[in-house]
N, C-alpha and C positions, 0 to 999 in steps of 0.2 A: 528384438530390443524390449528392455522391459515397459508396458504400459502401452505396448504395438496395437497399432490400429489399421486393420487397412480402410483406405478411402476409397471412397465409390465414385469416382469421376474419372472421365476418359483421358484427361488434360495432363495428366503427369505423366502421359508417353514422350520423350523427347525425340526430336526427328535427328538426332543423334545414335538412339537407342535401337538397333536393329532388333534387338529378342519382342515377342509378342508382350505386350501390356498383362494379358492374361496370366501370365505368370504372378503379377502383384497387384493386380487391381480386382475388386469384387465390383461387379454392376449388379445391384438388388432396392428394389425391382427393375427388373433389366427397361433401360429406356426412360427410366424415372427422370434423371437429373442430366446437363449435358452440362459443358465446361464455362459455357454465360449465363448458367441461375444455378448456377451451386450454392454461393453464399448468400445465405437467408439468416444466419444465425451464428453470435459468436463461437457459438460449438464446432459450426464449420470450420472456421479459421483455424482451430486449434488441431482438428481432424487434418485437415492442410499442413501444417508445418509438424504432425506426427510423421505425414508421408514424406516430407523432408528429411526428418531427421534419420527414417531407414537407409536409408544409402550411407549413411556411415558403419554400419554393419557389414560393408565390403571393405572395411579395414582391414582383414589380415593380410592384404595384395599387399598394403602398404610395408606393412612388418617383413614380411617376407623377402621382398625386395630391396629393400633398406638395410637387410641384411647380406644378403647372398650373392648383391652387387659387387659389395664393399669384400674387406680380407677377413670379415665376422665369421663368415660362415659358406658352407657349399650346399647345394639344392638339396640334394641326398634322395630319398624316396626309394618304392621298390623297386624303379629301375628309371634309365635314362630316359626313356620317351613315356614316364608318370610324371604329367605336369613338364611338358619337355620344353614347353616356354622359359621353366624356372632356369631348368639347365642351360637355355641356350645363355639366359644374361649370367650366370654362374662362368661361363667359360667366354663371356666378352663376345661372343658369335653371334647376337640378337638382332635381327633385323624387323623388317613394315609388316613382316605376317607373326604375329605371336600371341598368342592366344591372353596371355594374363593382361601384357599389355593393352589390347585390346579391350577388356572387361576393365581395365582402373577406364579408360578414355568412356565407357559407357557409362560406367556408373557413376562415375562424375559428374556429367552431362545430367543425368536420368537426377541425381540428386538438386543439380542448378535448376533444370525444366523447376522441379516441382518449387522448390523455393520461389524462381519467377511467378509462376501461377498465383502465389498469395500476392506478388506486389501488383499484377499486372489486374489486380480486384481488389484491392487494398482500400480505395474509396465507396466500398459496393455496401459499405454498414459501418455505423458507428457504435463505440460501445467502450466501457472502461476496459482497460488493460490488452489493447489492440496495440499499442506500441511495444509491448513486451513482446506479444506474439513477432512484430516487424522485425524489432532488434534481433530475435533468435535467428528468423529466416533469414536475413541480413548475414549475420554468422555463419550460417550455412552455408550459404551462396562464396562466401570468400574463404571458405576452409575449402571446398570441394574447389574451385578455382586455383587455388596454392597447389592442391596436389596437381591438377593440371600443370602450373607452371614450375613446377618443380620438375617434372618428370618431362614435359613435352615442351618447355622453351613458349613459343610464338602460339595460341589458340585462342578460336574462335571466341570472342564475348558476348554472349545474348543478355540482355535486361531486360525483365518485366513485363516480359510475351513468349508467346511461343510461333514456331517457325512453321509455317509451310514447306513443303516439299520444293517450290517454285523459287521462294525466299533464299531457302538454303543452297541451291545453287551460285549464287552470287556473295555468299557469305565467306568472307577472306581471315585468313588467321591475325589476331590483333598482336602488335609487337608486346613481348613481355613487359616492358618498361608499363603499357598501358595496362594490362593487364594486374599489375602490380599496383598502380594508383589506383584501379578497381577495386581489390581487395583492400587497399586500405583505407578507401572512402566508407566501405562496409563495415569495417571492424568498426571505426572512429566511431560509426551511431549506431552500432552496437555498444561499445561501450558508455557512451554517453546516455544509454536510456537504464540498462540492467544492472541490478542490484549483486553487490559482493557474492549474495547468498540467494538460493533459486528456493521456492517452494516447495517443488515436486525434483528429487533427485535424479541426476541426470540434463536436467534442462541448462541450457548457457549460464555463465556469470560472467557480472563485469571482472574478475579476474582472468573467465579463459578467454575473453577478448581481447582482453588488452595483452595477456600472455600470448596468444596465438600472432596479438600485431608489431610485438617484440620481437618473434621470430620472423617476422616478415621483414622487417628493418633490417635484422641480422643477415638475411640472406640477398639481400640488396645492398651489404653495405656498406646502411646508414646507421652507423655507428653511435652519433651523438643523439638520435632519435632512438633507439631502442633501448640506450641508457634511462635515458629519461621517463621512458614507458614503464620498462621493466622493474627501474625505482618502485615509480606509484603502486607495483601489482606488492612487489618488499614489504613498503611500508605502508600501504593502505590496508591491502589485503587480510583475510584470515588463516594464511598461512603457513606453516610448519611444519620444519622437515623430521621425518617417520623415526623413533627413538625404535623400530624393529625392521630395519631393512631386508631382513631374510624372510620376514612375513611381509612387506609389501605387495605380492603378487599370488596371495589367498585368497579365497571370496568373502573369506571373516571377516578380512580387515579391508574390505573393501570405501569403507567410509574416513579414511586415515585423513588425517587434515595436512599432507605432502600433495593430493590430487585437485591439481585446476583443472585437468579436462578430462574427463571419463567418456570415454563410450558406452553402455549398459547396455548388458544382455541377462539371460533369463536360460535358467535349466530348461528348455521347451523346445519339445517340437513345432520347427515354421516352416522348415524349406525340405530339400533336399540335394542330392549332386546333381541335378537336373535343375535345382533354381537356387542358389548362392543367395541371390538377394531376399528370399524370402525368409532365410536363417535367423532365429531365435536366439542361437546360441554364437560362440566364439569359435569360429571354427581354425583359428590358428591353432587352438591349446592342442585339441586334439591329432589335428595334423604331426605335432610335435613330437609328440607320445610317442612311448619304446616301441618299436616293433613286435609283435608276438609276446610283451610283456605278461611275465608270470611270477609274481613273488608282492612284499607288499609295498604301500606308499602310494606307488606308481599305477598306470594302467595304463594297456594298452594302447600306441597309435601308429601312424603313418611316418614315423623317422625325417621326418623335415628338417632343413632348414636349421643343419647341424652346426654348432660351434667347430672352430677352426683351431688348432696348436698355436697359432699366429695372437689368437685374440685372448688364449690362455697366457701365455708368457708377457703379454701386456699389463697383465695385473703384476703388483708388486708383492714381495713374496710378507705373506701375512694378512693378504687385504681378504676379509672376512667377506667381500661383494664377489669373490669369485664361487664361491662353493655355491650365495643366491641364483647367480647368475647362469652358471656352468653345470649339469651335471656329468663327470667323469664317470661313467657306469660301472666301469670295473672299480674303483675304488669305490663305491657306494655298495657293490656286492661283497668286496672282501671285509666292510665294517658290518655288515649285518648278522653274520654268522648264520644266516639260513637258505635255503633251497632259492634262487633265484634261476630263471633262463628267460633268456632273449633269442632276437632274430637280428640281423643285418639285411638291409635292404642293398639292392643290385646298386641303386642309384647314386650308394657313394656311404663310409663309415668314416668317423672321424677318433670315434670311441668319447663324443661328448653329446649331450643334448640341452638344451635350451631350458635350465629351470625355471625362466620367469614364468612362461607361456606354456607350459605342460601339461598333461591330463593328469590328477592326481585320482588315486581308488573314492576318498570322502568327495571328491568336489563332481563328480558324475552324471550328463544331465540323462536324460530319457532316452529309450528308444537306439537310436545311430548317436553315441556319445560323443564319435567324432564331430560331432555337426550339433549339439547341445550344449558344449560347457557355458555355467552361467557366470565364470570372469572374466572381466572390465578388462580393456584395452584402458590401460593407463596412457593417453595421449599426451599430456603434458604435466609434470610433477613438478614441486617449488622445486629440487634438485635442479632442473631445466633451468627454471625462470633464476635460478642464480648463479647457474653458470655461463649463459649467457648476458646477463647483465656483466658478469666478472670479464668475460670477454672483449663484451663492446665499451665498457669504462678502458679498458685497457689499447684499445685499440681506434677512439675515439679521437680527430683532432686537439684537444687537450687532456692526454691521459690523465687518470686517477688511478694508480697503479697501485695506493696503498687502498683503494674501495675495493678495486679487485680482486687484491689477494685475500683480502678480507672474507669477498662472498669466496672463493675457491677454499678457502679455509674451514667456513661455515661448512662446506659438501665434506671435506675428508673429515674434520676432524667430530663429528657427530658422535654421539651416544654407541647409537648400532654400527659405526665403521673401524673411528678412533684412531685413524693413519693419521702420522707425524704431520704436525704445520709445515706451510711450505715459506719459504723466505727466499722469492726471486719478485726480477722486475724484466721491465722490457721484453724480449721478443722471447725469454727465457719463460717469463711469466705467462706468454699467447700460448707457447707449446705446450704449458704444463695445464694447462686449462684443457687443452684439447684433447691431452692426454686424458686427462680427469674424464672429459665428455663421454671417450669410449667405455673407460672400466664403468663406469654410473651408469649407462646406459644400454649396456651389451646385450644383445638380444631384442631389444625395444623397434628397433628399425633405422634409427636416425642416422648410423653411422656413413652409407654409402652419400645422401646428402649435405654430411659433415664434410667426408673429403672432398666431393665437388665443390662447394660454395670454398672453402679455405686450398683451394687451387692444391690440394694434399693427395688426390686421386691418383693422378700418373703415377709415381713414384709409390704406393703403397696396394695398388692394385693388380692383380698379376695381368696382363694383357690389355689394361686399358689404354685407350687409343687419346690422348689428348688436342683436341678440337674435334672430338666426335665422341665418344660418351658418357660427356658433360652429362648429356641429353638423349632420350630413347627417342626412339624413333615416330613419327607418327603411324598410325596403324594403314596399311595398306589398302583394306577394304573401307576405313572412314574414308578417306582419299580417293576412292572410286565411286563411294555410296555420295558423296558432296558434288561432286561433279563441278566442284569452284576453281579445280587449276592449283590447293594447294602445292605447293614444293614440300618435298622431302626435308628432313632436315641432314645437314651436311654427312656427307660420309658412304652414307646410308643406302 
């Protein structure tokens, strides 16, 4: 991440977290500091919610999955047991042992641990701008909680400590319902402390709180509250949607005033395939990348996480976001007029790849490029925040069906898109919204969560099981490492 720090304290191990500490933590001078005198100095704190905000650099599980779930996309790779977790939920088959699964339930955890650690010493030093630093970790703590609940239903809730070995045996999965008033008693003083606009780029704003708690309403809902929210982010906010949608996912334009949430990362070497979470870079883009790619634009990658025929023919014929979105390789080879060659990988060809999230030849970091690129995981874009707002005006106990045709309008008919106004209402008007969600956001992740929450899964997924994968599974070995008696979640 860019401006990466690592911390020198033992305490952001979580007893969640099976992999060694050693992997992300430096002790220098070994022995120096332990987890009850760390903070002596606002610099501390700030060193503390840097080691926070690593963990969201195991975002590309999320992407990934979000996609490959859903009819977006198939696992692909250079063959079926590369990343054979990805395949099993690609083909519906996923069960308690799977290895990605596994790693989101860690690093979530691993990113809450460290967030707790600043509240759980929060009163250890006073000093100006200590509430800003609360409000960020505050955000953390309920973004990394969200993907828990999103993904895993019923888990475990820790606050403002850390666990014993002894502790966590008795520690029982909390119902989602609470889990979900958790995160958004978080966001609320998140948003309530942080300002529109952050100093150092990349840090929280009261816009991606209050956007992030927009979707969280949405996804519980509560309709008439995420309206309401997702107004204020409209009409308070600084933001504006991208007059170059086919450059929204450049590192040029990475400063574009369409993003409330970024993730940032850096051309750098941090980590390796041996440590994910140490990574500097984005290691979706790469993974993305052509196979054995040789000609220009492009550069080589691992074939992931390929676009589907299914999500191609979704776009309407003329919508200028699929070429963003989509790249058809052979037709990108037949306009060039020059020497191009490719690979296919065993793990699956669609003959499309992912252009939001691709390794480009100019955008290149160091070293294992797969594992360097320094673009942004665009996490929530005003695009989002007003098509969900269009949703839940429309679907709120007293619709407003002309607000939300309105924001649905705003999305198509933009500078960089230009697709015809729409003129429907009622249930006509929900579906065309959700249409809109996929082509706007294809490749991004959100789709497989889209069709869960709008009951749209069964029917659009090939083999999905409905009242069973709603929700993945809890991971098997957390469930034997807890020794609390959780239950399985159904099916499973």
């Amino acid at each position: 991440m860019k401006n990466f720090i690592r911390i020198s304290i033992l305490s952001v191990c979580s007893a969640f977290l099976s992999t060694s500490c050693d992997d992300y933590v430096d002790i220098d001078p070994l022995y120096a500091q332990n987890a009850d005198n760390y903070f002596k100095t606002p610099s501390d704190y700030d060193k503390a919610l840097t080691g926070a905000y690593d963990l969201l650099q195991t975002s590309y599980l999320g992407i990934w999955i979000g996609e490959i779930a859903s009819d977006n996309s198939i696992a692909g790779g250079e063959s079926v047991t590369d990343s054979e977790g990805l395949h099993q939920i690609d083909a519906m088959r996923h069960g308690g042992v799977n290895a990605e699964l596994r790693s989101i339930w860690r690093y979530m955890y691993a990113g809450i641990t460290r967030a707790n650690y600043i509240f759980e010493f929060k009163d250890a030093l006073e000093f100006e701008g200590k509430d800003k630093i609360l409000a960020q970790a505050s955000f953390l703590r309920a973004y990394y909680y969200f993907e828990l609940v999103k993904f895993f239903g019923d888990v475990p809730v820790v606050l403002n400590k850390r666990l014993g070995a002894e502790e966590l045996s008795s520690l029982q999965r909390t119902p989602s319902a609470e889990v979900y008033a958790q995160i958004e008693k978080d966001l609320l003083y998140a948003a309530e402390i942080l300002d529109w606009t952050a100093q150092q780029k990349g840090r929280i704003t009261k816009g991606a709180a209050l956007s992030l708690l927009g979707k969280v309403y949405l996804y519980q809902n509560k309709f008439a509250e995420a309206a309401q929210t997702l107004d204020r982010v409209i009409n308070e906010g600084p933001y504006s949607l991208s007059n170059n949608y086919s450059g929204l996912f450049y590192v040029a334009n990475e400063r574009d005033a369409e993003f409330v949430f970024d993730i940032e990362y850096v051309g750098a070497e941090g980590g390796s395939y041996g440590c994910f979470t140490c990574l500097e870079g984005f290691a979706a883009v790469g993974f993305h990348g052509i196979r054995a790619y040789k000609g220009p634009i492009y550069a080589d990658g691992n074939s992931y996480n390929l676009p589907t025929q299914d999500l191609v023919d979704a776009f309407e014929n003329g919508d200028p976001r699929l070429e963003a979105s989509v790249l058809d390789i052979e037709a990108f080879i037949a306009s060039q007029g020059t020497s191009i060659t490719y690979a296919v990988g065993a793990g699956g060809h669609t003959g499309y790849y992912n252009n939001k999230y691709i390794k480009r030849e100019g955008e290149k970091g160091p070293a294992d490029d797969d594992l360097t690129s320094p673009l942004n995981h665009h996490v929530i874009r005003y695009a989002d925040v007003l098509l969900m707002a269009a949703e839940a005006h429309n679907r709120k106990p007293s619709p407003d069906g002309g607000l939300a045709l309105s924001y649905l309008n705003m999305v198509r008919t933009r500078p960089s898109v230009e697709m015809p106004a729409l003129n429907l209402s009622g249930t006509a008007l929900t579906e065309a919204i959700w249409n809109e969600r996929r082509v706007e956001f294809a490749g991004e992740g959100l789709r497989f969560f889209d069709l869960v929450r709008t009951g749209k899964a069964g029917q659009e997924i090939e083999g999905f099981e409905v009242g069973k994968h709603e929700l993945f599974p809890i991971p098997q070995d957390e469930i034997d490492l807890a020794r609390a008696g959780w239950k399985q979640n159904p099916k499973y």
